[in-house]
ZAPA-217516 format. One record per atom (N, C-alpha, C, O): residue in one letter; x, y, z. Coordinates in steps of 0.1 Angstrom, whole numbers, plus 5000, padded with zeros to 4 digits. Example, Ala and Ser with C-alpha at 12.3 -4.5 7.8 and 13.67 -1.06 7.14 Angstrom:
2
A513249435078;A512349555078;A513249675078;A514249675085;S512849785071;S513749895071;S512950005079;S513450115080;
//
This chain:
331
X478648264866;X479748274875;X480348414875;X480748464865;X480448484888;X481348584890;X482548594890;X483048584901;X483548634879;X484548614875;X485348734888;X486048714898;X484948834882;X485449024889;X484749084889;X483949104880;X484949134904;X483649284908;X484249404901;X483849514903;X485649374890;X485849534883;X486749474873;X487749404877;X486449474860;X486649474849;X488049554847;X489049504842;X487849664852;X488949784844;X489649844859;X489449954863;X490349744864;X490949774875;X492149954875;X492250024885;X492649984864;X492950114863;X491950234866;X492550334868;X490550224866;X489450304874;X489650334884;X489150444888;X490450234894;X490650274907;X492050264911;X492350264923;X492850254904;X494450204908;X495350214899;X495350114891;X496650324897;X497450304886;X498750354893;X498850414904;X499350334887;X501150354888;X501650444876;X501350444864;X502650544884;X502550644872;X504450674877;X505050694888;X505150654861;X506550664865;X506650834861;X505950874851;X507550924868;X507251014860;X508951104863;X509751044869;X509251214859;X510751294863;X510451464868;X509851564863;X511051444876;X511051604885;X511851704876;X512651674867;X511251824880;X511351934869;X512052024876;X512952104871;X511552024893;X512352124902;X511352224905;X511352284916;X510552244893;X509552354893;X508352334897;X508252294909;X506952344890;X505652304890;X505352244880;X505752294869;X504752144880;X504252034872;X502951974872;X502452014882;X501951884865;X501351874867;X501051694860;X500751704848;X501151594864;X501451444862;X500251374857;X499451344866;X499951344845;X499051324842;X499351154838;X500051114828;X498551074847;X498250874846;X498150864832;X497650944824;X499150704830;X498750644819;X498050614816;X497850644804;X496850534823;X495650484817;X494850514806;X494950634803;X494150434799;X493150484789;X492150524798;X492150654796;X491150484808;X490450594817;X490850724828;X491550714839;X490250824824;X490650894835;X490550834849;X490050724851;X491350924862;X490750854875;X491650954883;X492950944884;X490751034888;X491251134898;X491551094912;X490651094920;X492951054918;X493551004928;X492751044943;X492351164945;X492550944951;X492451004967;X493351014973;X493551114980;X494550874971;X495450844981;X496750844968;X496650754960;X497850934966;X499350874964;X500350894970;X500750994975;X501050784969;X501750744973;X503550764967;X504050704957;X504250854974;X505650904956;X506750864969;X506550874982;X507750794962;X509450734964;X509750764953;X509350714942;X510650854956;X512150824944;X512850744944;X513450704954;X512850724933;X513750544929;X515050564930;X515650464932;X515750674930;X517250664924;X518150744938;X519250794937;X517150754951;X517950854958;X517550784974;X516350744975;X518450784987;X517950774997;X516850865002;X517250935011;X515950884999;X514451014998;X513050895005;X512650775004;X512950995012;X511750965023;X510350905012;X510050975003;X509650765017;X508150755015;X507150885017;X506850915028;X506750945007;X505851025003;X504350995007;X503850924998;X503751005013;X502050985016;X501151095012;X501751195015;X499851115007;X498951195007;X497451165005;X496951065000;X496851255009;X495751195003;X494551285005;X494451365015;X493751274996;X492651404995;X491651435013;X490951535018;X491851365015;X490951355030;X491451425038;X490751485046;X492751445038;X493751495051;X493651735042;X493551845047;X493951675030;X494151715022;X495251795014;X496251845021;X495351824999;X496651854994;X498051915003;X497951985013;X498851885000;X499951945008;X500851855024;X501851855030;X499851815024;X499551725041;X499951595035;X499251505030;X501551615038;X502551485037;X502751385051;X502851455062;X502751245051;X503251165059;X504351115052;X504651165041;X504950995058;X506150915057;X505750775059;X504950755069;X506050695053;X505550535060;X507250475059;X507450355059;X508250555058;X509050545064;X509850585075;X511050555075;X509050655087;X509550715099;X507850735103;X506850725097;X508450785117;X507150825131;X506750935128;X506150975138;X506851025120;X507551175123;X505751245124;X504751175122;X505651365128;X504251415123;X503951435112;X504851425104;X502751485105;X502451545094;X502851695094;X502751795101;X503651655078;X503951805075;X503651855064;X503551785054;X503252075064;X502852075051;X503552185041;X504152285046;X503352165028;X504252245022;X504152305008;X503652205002;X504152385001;X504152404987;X504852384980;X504752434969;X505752304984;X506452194970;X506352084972;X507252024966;X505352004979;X505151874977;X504151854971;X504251904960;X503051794972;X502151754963;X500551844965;X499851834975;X500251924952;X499552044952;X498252044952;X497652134958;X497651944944;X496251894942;X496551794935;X497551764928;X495151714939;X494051584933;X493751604924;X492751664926;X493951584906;X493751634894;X492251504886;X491851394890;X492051584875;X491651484870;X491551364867;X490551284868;X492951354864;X493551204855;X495151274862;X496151294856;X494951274875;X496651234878;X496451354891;X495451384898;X497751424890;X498051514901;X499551674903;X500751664901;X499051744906;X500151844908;X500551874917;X500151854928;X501951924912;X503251884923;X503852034923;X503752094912;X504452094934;X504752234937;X506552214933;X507352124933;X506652394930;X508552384933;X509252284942;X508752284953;X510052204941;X510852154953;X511852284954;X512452344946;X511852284969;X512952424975;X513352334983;X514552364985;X513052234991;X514152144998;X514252045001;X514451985012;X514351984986;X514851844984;X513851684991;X514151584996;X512751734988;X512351574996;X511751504990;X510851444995;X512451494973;X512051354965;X511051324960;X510651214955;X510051474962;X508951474953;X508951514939;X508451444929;X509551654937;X509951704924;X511151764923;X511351884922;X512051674925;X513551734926;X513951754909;X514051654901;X513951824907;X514851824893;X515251724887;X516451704890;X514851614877;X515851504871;X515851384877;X516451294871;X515151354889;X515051254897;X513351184888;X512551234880;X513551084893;X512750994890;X511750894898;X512050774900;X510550954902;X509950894914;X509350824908;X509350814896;X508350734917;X506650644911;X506250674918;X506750704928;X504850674915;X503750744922;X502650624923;X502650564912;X501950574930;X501350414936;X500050524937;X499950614946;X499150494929;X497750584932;X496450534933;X496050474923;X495450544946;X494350484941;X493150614945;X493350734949;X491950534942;X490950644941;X489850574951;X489250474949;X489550654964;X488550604974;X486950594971;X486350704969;X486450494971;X485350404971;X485250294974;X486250224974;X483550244978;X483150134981;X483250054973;X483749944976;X482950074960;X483349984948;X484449904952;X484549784955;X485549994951;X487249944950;X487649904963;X488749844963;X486949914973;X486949854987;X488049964992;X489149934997;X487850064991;X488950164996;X488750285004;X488350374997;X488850305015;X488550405026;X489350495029;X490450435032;X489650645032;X490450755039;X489550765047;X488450745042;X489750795067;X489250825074;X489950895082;X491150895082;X489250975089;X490251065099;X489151075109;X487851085108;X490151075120;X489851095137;X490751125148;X491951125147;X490051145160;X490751205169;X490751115183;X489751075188;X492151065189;X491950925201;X491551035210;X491751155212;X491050935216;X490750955232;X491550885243;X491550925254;X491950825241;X493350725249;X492550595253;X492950505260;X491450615248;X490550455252;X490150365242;X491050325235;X488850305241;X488550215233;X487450315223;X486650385228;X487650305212;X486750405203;X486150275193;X486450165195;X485450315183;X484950265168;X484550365162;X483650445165;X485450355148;X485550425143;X484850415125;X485250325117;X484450455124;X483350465114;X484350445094;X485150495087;X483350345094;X484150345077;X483050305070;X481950265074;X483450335053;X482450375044;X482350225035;X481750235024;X482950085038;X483250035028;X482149945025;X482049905013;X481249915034;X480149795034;X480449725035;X479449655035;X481749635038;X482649535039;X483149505049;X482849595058;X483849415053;X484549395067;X486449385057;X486749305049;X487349555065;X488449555060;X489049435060;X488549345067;X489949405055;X491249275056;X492549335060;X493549265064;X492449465060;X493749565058;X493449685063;X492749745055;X494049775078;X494049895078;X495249935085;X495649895095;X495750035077;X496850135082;X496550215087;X495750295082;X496850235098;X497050405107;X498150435112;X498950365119;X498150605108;X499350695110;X498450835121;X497450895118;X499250845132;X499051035141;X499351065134;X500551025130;X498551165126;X498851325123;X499751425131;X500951445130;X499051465140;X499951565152;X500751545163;X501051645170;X501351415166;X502051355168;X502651255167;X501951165164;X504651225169;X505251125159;X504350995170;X504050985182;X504150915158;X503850785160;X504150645151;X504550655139;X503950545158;X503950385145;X502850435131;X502250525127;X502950365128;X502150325116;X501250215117;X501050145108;X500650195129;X499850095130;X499249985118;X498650025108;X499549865121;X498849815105;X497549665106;X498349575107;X496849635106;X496049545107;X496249475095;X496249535084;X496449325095;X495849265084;X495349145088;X495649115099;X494649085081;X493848935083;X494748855087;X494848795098;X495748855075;X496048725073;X497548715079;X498448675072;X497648785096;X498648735099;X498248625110;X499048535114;X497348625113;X496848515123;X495148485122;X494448565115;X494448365129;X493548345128;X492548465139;X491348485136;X493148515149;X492848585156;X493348715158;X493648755170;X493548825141;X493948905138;X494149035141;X495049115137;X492849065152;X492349155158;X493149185168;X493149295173;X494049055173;X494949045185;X496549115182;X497249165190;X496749115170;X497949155167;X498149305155;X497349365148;X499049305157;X499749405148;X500849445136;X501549355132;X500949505133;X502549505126;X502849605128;X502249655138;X503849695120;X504249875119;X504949875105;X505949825101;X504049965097;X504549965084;X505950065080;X506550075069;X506250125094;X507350185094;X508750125098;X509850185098;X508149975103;X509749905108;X509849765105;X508749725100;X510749685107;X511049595103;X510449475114;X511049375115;X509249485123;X508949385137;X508249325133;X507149355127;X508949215138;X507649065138;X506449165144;X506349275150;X505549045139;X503749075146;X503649095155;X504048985161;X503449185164;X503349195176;X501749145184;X500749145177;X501549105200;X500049125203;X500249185210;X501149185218;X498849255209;X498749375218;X497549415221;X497049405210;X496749455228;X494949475235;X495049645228;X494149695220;X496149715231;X495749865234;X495849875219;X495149965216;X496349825209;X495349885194;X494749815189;X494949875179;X494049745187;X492749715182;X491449695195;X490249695193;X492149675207;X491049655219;X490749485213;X489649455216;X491549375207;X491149255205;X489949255197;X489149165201;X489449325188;X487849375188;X488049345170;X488749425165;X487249215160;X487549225150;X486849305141;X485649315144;X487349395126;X486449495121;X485549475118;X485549345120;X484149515113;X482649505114;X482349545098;X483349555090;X481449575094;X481349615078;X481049785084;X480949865075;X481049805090;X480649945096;X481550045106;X481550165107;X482449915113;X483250015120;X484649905123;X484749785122;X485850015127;X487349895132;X487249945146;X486850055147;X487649875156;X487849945170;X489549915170;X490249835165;X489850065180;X490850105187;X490750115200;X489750135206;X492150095206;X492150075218;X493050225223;X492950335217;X493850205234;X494550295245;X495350375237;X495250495236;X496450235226;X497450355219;X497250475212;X498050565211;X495950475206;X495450575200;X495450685212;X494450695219;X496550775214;X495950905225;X494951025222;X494351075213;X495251035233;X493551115240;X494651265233;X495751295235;X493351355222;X493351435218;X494451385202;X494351455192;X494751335202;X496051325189;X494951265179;X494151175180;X495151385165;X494451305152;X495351285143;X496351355139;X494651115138;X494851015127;X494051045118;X493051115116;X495150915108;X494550905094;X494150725095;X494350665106;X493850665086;X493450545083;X493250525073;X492650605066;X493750395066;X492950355053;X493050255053;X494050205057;X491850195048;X491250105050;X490550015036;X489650045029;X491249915038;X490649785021;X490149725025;X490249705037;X489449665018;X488349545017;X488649445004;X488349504993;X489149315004;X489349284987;X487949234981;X487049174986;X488149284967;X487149294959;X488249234948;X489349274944;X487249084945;X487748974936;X488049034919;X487449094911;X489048964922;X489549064906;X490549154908;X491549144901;X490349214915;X491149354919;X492349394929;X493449444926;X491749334946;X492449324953;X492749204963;X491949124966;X493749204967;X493549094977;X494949104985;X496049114981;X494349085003;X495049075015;X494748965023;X493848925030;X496248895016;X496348695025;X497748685027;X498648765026;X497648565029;X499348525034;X499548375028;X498648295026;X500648355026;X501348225024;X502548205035;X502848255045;X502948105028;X503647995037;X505648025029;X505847955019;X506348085033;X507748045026;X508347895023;X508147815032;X509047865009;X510047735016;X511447745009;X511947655002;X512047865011;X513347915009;X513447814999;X514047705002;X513047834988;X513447744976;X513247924962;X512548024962;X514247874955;X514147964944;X512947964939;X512348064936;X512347784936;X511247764934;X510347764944;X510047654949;X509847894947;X509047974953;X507747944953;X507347884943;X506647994964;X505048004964;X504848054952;X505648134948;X503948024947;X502748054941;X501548134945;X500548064946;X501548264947;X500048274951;X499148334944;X499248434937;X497948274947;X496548294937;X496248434943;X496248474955;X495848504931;X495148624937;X493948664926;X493048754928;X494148604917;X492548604908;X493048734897;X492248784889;X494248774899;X494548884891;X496148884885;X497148814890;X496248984874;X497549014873;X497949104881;X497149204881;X499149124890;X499749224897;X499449344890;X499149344878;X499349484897;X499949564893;X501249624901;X502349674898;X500449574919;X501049624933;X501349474939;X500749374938;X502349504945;X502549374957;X503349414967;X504549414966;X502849424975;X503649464992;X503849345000;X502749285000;X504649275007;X504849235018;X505349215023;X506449205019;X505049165037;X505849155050;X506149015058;X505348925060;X506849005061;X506948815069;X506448875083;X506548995086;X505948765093;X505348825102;X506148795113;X505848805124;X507948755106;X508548745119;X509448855117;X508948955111;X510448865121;X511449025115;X511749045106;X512648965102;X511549145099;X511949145087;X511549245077;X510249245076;X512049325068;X511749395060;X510849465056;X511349565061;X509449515050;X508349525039;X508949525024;X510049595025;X508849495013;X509049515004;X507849504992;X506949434994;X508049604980;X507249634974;X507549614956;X508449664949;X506749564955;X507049574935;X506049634928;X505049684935;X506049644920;X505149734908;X505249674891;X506249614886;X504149694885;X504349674868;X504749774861;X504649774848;X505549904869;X505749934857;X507850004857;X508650034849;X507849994874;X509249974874;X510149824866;X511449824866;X509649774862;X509849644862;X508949584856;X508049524862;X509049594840;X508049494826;X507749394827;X506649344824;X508549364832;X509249224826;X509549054841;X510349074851;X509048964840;X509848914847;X511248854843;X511648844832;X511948804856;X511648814871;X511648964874;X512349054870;X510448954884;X510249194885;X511449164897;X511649064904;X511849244896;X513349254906;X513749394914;X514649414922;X512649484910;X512849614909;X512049634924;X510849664923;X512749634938;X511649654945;X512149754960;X513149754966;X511249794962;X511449894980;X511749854993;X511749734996;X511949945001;X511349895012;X510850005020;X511450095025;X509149955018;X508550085026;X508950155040;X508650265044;X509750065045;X510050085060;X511450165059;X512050155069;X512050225051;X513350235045;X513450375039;X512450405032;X514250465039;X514350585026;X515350525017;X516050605010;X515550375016;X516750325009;X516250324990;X515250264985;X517050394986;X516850394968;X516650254967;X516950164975;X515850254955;X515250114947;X516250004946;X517350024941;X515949864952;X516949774945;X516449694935;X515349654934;X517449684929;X517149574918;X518149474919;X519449484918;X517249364923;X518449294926;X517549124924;X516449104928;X518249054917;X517748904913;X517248824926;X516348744928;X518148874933;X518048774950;X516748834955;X516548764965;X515948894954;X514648934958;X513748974946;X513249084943;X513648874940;X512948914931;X511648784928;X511948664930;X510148844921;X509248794923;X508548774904;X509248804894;X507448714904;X507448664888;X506148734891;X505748694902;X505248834884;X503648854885;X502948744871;X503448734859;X502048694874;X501848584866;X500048634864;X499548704873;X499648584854;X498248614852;X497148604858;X496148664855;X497348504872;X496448484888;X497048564897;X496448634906;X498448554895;X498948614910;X500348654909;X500748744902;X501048554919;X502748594914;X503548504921;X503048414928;X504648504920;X505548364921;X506748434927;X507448524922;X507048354940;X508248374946;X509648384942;X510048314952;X510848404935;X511748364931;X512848344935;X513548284928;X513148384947;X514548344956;X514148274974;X513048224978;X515248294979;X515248224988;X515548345004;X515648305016;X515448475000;X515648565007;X514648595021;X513448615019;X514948595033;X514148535042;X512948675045;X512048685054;X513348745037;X512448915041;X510948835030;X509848895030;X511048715023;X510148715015;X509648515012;X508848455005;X510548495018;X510548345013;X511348265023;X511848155019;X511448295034;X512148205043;X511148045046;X509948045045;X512047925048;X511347855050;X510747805064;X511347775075;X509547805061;X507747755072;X507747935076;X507147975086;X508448025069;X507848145079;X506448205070;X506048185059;X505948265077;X504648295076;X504848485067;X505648575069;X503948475060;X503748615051;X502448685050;X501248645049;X502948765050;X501348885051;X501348945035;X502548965032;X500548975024;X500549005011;X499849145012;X499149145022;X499649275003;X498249304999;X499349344982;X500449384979;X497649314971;X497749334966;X496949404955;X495749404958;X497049464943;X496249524934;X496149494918;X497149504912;X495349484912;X495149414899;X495949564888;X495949684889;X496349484880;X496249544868;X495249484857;X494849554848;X494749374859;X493949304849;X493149204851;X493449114844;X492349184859;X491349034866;X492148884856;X493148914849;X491748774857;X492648664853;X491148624847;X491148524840;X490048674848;X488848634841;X488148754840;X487748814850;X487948804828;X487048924833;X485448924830;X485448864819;X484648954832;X483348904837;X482248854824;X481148814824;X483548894810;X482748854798;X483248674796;X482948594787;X484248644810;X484748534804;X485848524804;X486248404806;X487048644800;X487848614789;X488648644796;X488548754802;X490148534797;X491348564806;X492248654795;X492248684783;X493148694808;X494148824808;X495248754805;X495448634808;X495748814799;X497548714791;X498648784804;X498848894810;X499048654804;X500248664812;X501348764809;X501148824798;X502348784814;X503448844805;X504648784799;X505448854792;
//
C-alpha cells in the first residue's frame, strides 16, 4: 500500500520565522534537509505590510502582492537571491516589510518540481483563448495567476469549488464569492499538459502562474462543508499541516495558518492573504492541525459558516503514514 509519494515533505516546503536587520541578510531554513526555494512567499506579522511574492522564474528582486492588483515591482531591498538552504534579502530603504529592522516576518517557501506537484510559469495574453504549457505531469487542482506589467486580479482556479471548476473563479486578492466566467479559463478543464485561458488574459500583458497538483502525503486542494458549530469539520488530508489556506466560496475573507507561528493548538495565529492587515490571533478563528489533517474550531463564517461551501489547499509537514508504515504523532 502507498502510504506518501514524499516521505520528507521539508524537501519541498518549509516555513521559516525570521527578524529584519534593516541591512543585508541572508535567511537560512530550519529543516534538517537543505532545499533551495523557487517560490517565497514573506508577511510581516506585527505590521499592516503588504503580501510579499517571488519567485525564481520571474526572477530575484521581482516582487508581487497577493494582497492588491498592483504591477510587478523591482528592487534591491527586497528579496536578493534563491540560496541554498533559504534566501537573501537586500537593505530595506523603504519600508515594505521585507527586512525592516526588528520586524518579524514568515516566509511560506516551496521548491518547483514534478515530484512536489509544483509549477512557475510565465507567459504573455493575447486577449483570446491560449493553452498554456505546464511541467507537472498531472492535471493541477490549483492555479494562481497574477499580470506582471499590468495592475490585475489574481486569478485563482481550484477544483474543489464546484463540480464544473473550469467554469468559475476566485481572486486571491479579494474577498468574492466564486465567480463564473467563460473569459478566464475559456470553460476548458486543465489537462496533465496544459490549463487554458480565455479573453481576460490581455493581448500583449505578461503573467505569472503557479500551479499544484496534490501528491498524497504532502499536498492537498478540496473543500468541505461548514456547520457553524465550534465543533467544527474535520478534514482528512493524509498529512500533518504545515500550511492551510482558505477561502468560502461565498464572500468572504482568505485566511492562512502555519506550524510554526503557532505550536501549538488551537493554531489561532492566522492572515489574511487578501489583506496587509498584521497577524491575528484570535481564538474565534482558530483551527486544530491534527495528524491527517485539521479541525475547525469556531463558528466564524470566513471559515465555518453553516451548509457554506470551502475551498482548502494544503501542505504537509509530516505524511500521517509514511511509506515505511509508520504514522506521524499528532501534536
Amino acid at each position: 500500500m502507498a502510504y506518501t509519494a514524499i516521505d520528507n515533505p521539508e524537501l519541498y516546503f518549509q516555513v521559516k520565522l525570521y527578524t529584519g536587520d534593516g541591512s543585508t541578510q541572508s535567511i537560512t531554513l530550519d529543516g534538517d534537509e537543505d532545499m533551495q526555494p523557487d517560490m517565497v512567499w514573506i508577511k510581516n506579522r506585527g505590521g499592516a505590510d503588504g503580501h510579499n511574492l517571488f519567485d525564481a522564474v520571474r526572477g530575484a528582486t521581482k516582487r508581487l502582492r497577493t494582497n492588491d492588483n498592483t504591477v510587478e515591482n523591482t528592487g534591491a531591498d527586497t528579496l536578493t537571491s534563491f540560496d541554498s538552504d533559504g534566501f537573501s534579502l537586500g537593505a530595506d530603504t523603504t519600508g515594505d516589510g521585507v527586512n525592516i529592522s526588528g520586524y518579524t516576518p514568515v516566509a511560506w517557501c516551496w521548491e518547483e518540481s514534478a515530484t512536489s506537484g509544483t509549477d512557475i510559469v510565465t507567459f504573455t495574453g493575447t486577449g483570446g483563448t491560449q493553452n498554456i504549457s505546464h511541467s507537472l505531469s498531472a492535471v493541477p487542482e490549483m492555479i494562481i495567476c497574477k499580470s506582471r506589467s499590468a495592475a490585475g486580479a489574481w486569478y485563482t482556479y481550484h477544483a474543489g469549488v464546484a463540480s464544473d471548476a473550469e467554469t468559475d473563479y476566485l481572486k486571491l486578492n479579494a474577498n468574492e464569492a466564486v465567480a463564473d466566467g467563460v473569459t478566464v479559463w475559456n470553460d476548458t478543464a486543465p489537462t496533465t499538459s496544459v490549463f487554458t485561458v480565455g479573453s481576460a488574459f490581455d493581448n500583449t500583458t505578461t503573467y505569472v502562474a503557479y500551479a499544484f497538483a496534490p501528491k498524497q502525503g504532502y499536498s492537498k486542494f478540496g473543500s468541505y462543508t461548514g456547520n457553524g458549530s465550534t465543533n467544527g469539520s474535520t478534514v482528512w488530508c493524509g498529512f500533518t499541516p504545515a500550511f492551510v489556506l482558505i477561502k468560502s466560496t461565498a464572500s468572504g475573507v482568505w485566511r492562512l495558518w502555519d506550524n510554526k507561528r503557532d505550536a501549538l493548538n488551537p493554531n489561532t495565529a492566522n492572515f489574511q492573504t487578501n489583506a496587509s492587515d498584521a497577524e491575528y490571533d484570535d481564538a474565534s478563528v482558530s483551527i486544530d492541525f491534527l495528524s491527517s489533517g485539521f479541525k475547525v474550531r469556531s463558528t466564524d463564517s470566513s471559515y465555518n459558516g453553516s451548509g457554506t461551501s470551502y475551498a482548502y489547499m494544503a501542505f504537509a509537514e509530516a505524511p500521517f503514514v509514511n511509506s515505511n508504515g509508520v504514522p506521524c504523532n499528532a501534536r
